[in-house]
C-alpha positions as YAML, in Angstrom:
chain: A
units: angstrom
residues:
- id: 1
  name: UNK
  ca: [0.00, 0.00, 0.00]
- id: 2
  name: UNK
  ca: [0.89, 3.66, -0.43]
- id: 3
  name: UNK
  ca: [3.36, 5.22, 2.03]
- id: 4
  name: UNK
  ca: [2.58, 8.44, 3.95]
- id: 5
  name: UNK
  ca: [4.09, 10.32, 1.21]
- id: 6
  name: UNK
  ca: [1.88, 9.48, -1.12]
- id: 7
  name: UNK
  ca: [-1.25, 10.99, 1.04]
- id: 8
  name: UNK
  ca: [0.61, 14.15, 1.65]
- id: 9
  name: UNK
  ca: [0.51, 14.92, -1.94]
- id: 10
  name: UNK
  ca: [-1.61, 17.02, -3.62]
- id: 11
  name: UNK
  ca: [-5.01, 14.96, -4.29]
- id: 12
  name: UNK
  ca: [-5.11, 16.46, -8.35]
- id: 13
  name: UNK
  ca: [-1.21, 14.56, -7.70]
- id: 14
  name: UNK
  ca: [-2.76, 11.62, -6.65]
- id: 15
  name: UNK
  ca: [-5.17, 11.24, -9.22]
- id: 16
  name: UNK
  ca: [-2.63, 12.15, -11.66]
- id: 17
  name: UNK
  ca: [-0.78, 9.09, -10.61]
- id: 18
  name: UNK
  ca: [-3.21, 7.03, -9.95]
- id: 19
  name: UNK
  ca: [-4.68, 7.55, -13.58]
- id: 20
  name: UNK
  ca: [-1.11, 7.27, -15.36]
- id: 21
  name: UNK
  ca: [-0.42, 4.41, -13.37]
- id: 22
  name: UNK
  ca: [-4.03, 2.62, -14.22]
- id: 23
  name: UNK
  ca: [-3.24, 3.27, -18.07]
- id: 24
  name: UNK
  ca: [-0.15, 1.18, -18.07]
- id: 25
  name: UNK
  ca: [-1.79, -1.45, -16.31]
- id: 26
  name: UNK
  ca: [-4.78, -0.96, -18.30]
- id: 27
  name: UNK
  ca: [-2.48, -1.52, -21.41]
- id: 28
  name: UNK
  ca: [-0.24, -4.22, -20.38]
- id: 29
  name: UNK
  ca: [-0.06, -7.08, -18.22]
- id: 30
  name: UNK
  ca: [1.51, -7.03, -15.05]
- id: 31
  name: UNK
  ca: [4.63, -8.09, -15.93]
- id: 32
  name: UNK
  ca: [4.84, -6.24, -18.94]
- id: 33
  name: UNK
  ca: [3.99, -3.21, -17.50]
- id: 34
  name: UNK
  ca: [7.09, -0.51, -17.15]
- id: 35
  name: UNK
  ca: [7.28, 1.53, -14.01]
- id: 36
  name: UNK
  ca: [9.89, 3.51, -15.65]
- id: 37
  name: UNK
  ca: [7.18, 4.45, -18.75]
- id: 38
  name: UNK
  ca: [4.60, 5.63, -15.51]
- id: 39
  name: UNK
  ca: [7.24, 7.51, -14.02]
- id: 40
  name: UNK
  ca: [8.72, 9.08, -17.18]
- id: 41
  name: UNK
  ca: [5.00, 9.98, -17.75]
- id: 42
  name: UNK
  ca: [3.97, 11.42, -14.66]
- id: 43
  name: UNK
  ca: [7.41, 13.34, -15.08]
- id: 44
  name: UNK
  ca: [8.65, 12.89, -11.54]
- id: 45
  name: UNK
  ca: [12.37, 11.55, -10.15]
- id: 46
  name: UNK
  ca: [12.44, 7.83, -9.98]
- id: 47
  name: UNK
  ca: [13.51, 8.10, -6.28]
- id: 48
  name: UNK
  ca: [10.35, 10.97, -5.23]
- id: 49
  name: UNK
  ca: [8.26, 7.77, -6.28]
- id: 50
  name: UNK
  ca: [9.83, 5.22, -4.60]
- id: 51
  name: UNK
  ca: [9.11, 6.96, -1.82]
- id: 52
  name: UNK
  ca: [4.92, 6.89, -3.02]
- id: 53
  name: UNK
  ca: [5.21, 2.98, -2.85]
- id: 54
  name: UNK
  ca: [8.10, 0.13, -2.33]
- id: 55
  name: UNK
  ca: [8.04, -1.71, -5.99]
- id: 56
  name: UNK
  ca: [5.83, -2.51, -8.69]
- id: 57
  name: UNK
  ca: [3.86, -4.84, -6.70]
- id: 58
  name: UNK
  ca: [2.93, -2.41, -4.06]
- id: 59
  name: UNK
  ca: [1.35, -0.25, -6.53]
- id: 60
  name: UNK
  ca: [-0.44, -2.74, -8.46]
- id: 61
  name: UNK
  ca: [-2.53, -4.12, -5.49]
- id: 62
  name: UNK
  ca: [-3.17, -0.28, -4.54]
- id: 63
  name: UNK
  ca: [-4.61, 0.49, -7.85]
- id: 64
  name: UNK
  ca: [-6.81, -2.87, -7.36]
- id: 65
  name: UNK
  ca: [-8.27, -1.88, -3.96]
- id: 66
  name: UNK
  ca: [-8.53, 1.64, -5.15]
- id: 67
  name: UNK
  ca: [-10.37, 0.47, -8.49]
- id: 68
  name: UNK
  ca: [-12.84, -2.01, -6.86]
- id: 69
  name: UNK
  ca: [-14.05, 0.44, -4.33]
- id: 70
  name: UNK
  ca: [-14.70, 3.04, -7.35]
- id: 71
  name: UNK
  ca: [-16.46, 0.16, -9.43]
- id: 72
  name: UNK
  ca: [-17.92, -0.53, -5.67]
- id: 73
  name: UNK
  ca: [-19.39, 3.23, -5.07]
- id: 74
  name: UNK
  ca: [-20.66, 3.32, -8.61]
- id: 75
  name: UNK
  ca: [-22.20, 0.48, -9.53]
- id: 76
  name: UNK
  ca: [-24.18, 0.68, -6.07]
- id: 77
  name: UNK
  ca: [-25.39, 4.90, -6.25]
- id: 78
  name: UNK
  ca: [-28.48, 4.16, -6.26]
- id: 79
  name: UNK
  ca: [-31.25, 7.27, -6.21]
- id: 80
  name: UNK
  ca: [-33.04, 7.75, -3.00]
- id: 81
  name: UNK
  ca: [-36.09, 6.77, -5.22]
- id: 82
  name: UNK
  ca: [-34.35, 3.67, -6.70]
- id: 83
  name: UNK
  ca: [-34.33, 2.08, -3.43]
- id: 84
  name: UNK
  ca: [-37.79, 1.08, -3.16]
- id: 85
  name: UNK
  ca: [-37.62, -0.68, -6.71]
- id: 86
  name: UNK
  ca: [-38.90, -4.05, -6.83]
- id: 87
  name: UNK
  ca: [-36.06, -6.41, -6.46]
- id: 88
  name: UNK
  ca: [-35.93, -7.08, -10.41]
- id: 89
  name: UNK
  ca: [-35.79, -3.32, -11.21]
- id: 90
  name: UNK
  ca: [-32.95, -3.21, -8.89]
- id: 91
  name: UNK
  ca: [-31.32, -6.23, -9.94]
- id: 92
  name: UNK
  ca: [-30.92, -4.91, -13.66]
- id: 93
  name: UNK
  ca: [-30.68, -1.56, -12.17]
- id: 94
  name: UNK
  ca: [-26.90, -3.16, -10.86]
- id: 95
  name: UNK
  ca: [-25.90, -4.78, -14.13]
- id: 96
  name: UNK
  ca: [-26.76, -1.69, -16.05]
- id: 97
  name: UNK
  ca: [-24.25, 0.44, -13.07]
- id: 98
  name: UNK
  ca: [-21.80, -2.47, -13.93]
- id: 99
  name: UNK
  ca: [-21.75, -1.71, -17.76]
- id: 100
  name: UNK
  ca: [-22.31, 2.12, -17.39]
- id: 101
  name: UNK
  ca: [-18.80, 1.87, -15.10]
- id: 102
  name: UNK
  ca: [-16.87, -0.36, -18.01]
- id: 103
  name: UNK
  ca: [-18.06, 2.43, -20.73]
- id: 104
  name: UNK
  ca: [-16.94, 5.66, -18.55]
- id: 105
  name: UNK
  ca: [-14.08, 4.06, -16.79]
- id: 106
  name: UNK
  ca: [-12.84, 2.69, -19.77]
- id: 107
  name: UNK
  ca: [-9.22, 1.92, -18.49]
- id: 108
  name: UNK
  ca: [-10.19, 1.32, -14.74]
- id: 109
  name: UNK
  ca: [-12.57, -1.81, -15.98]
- id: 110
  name: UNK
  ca: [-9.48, -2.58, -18.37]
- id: 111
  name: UNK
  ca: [-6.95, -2.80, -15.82]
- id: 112
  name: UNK
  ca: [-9.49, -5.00, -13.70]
- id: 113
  name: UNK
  ca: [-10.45, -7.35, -16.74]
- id: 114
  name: UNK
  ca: [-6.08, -8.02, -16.96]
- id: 115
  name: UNK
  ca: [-5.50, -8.48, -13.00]
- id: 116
  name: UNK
  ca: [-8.58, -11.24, -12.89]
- id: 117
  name: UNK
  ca: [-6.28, -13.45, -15.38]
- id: 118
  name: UNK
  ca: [-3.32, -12.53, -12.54]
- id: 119
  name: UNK
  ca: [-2.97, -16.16, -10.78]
- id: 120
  name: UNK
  ca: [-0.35, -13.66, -8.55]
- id: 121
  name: UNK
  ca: [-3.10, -11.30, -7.89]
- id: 122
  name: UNK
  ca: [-6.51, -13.03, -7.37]
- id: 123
  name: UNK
  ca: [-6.90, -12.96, -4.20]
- id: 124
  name: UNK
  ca: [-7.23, -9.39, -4.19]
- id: 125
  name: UNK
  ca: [-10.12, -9.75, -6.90]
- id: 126
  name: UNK
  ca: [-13.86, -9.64, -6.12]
- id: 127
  name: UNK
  ca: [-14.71, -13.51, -5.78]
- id: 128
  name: UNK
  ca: [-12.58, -13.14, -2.49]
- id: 129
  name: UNK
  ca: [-13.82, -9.64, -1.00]
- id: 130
  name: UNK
  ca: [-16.04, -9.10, 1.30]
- id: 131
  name: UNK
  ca: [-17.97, -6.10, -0.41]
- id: 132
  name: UNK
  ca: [-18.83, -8.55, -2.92]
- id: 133
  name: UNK
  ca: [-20.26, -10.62, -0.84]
- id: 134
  name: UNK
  ca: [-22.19, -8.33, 1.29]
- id: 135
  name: UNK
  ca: [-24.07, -7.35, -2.32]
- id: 136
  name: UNK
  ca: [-25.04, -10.91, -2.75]
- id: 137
  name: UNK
  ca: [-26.29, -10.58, 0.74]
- id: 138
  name: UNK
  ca: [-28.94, -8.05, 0.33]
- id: 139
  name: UNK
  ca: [-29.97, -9.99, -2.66]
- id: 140
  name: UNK
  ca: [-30.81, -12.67, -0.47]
- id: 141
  name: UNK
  ca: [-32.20, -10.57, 2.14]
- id: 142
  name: UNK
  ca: [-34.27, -9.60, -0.27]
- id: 143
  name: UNK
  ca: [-35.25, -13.19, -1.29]
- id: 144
  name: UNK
  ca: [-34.27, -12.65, -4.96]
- id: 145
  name: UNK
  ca: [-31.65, -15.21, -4.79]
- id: 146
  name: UNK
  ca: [-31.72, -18.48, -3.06]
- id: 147
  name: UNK
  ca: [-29.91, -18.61, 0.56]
- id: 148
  name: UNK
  ca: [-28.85, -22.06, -0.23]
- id: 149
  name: UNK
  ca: [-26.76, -21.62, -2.99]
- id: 150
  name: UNK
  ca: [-22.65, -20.54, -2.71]
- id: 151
  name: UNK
  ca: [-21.78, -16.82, -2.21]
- id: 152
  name: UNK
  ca: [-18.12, -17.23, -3.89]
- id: 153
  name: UNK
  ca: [-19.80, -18.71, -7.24]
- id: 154
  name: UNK
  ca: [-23.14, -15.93, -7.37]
- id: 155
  name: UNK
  ca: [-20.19, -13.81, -7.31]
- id: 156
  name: UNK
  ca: [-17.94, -15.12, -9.69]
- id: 157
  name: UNK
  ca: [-21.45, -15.51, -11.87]
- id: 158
  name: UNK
  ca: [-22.92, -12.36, -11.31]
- id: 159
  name: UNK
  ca: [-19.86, -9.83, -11.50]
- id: 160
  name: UNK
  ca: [-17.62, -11.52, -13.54]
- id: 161
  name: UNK
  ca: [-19.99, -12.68, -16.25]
- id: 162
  name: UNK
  ca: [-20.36, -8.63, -16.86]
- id: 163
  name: UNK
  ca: [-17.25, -8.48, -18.61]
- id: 164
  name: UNK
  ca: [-18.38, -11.16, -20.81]
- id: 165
  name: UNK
  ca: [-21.43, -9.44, -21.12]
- id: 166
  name: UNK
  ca: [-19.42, -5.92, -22.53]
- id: 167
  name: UNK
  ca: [-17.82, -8.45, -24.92]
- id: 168
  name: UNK
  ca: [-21.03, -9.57, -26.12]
- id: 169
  name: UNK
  ca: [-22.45, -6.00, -26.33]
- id: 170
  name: UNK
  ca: [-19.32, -4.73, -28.07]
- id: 171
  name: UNK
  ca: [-19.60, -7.54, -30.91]
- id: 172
  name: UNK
  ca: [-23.09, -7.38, -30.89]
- id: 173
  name: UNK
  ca: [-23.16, -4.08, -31.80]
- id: 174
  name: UNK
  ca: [-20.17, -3.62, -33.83]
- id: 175
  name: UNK
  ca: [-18.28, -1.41, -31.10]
- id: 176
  name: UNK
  ca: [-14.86, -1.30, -31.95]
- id: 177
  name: UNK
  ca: [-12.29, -1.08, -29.19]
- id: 178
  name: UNK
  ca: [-11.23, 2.81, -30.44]
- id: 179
  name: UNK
  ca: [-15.21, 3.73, -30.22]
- id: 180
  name: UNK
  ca: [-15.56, 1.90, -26.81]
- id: 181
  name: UNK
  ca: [-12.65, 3.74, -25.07]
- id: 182
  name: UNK
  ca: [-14.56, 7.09, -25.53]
- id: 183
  name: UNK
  ca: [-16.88, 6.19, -22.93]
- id: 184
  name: UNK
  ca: [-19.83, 8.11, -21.99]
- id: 185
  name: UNK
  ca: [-20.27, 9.26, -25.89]
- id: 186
  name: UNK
  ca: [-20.71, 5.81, -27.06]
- id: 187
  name: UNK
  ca: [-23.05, 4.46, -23.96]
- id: 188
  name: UNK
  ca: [-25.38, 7.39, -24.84]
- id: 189
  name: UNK
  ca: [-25.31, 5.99, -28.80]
- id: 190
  name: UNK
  ca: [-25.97, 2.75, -28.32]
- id: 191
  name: UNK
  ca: [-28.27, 3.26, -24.92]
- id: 192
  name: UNK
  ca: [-31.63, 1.63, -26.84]
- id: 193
  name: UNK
  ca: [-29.42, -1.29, -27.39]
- id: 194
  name: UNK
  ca: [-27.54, -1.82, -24.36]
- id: 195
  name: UNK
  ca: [-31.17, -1.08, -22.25]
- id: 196
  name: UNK
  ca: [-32.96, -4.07, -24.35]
- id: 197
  name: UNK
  ca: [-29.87, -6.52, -23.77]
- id: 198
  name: UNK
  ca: [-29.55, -5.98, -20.66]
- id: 199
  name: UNK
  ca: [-33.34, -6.36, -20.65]
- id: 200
  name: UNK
  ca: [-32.76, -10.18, -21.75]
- id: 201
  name: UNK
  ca: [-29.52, -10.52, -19.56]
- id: 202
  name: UNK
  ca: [-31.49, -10.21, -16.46]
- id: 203
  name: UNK
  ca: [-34.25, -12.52, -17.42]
- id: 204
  name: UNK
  ca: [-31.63, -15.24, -18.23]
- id: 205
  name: UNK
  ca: [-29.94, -14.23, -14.47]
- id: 206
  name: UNK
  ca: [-33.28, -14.16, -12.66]
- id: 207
  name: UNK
  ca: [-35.26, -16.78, -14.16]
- id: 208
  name: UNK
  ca: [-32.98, -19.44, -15.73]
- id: 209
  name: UNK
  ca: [-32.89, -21.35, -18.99]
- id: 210
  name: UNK
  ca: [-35.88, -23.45, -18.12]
- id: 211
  name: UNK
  ca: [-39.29, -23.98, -20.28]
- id: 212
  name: UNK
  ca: [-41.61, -21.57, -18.38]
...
């Protein structure tokens, strides 16, 4: 994690970093990734950031804690009216928040998509975290999903079938990956689209693949 020199800075520094620092990740695996090309970017003296964080490492499982709990705080801003939605509406109110945050966090969802494939990384990733689970749990609570069945694989189904899910969108639609990376533009082109898929994404989720 970040030393105390790191909080001291700036926060426009921070998020400078933090943003340089989640495109090369984004862009590159982890061990492909250069610290040298973030530092040369963020234009700072190689030993001013060593003092930010201890290696390569130390960064990398900053930026995931730092981009889950983003992906976390968005994907669960719900409107004081949205609250009281049925448990459906809510449920595809979520998966929408999930693709909404992969179109205008375009490297952030990236640089998550590359650390899930990290065997070196995964237990930092959302099939282990507690925040995760603690969704799943008001989805029980709320008796949309069955209390019998294993929190760890309604994650692993839920959240990381959405990236599969922007995949499918993407070729669905014909979104290529330069159109995509513009973010909020392209969501509001394709909305109609996205809205009816999504429509059909959460029937699947909810009700199954059984004859009704």
């Amino acid at each position: 994690m970040p030393n105390k020199t790191f909080f001291n800075l700036p926060q426009e520094r921070q998020e400078e970093i933090i943003r340089v620092s989640i495109g090369e990740f984004a862009s590159h695996d982890f061990d492909s990734a250069s610290l040298n090309r973030i530092i040369n970017n963020l234009e700072v003296a190689k030993g001013s950031f060593y003092r930010y964080f201890d290696n390569k490492t130390d960064l990398y499982i900053f930026l995931i804690d730092y981009t889950i709990k983003k992906q976390l705080d968005y994907i669960t801003d719900f409107e004081a009216e949205e609250e009281h939605l049925d448990s459906i509406l809510i449920a595809k109110k979520l998966v929408l928040h999930v693709l909404q945050f992969d179109f205008m966090y375009y490297n952030y969802a990236n640089f998550i998509f590359r650390a899930c494939k990290s065997e070196q990384f995964k237990s930092y990733l959302p099939m282990k975290r507690k925040e995760f689970i603690d969704i799943v749990d008001v989805f029980q609570n709320k008796k949309l999903i069955r209390k019998d069945l294993d929190k760890s694989i309604l994650v692993f189904y839920i959240f990381r079938n959405m990236v599969l899910l922007r995949d499918f969108i993407m070729e669905k639609l014909n979104i290529p990956e330069a159109e995509f990376s513009k973010g909020y533009i392209t969501y509001k082109k394709h909305e109609k689209s996205i809205n009816e898929t999504i429509e059909k994404y959460c029937d699947l989720l909810l009700n199954g693949i059984k004859q009704k």
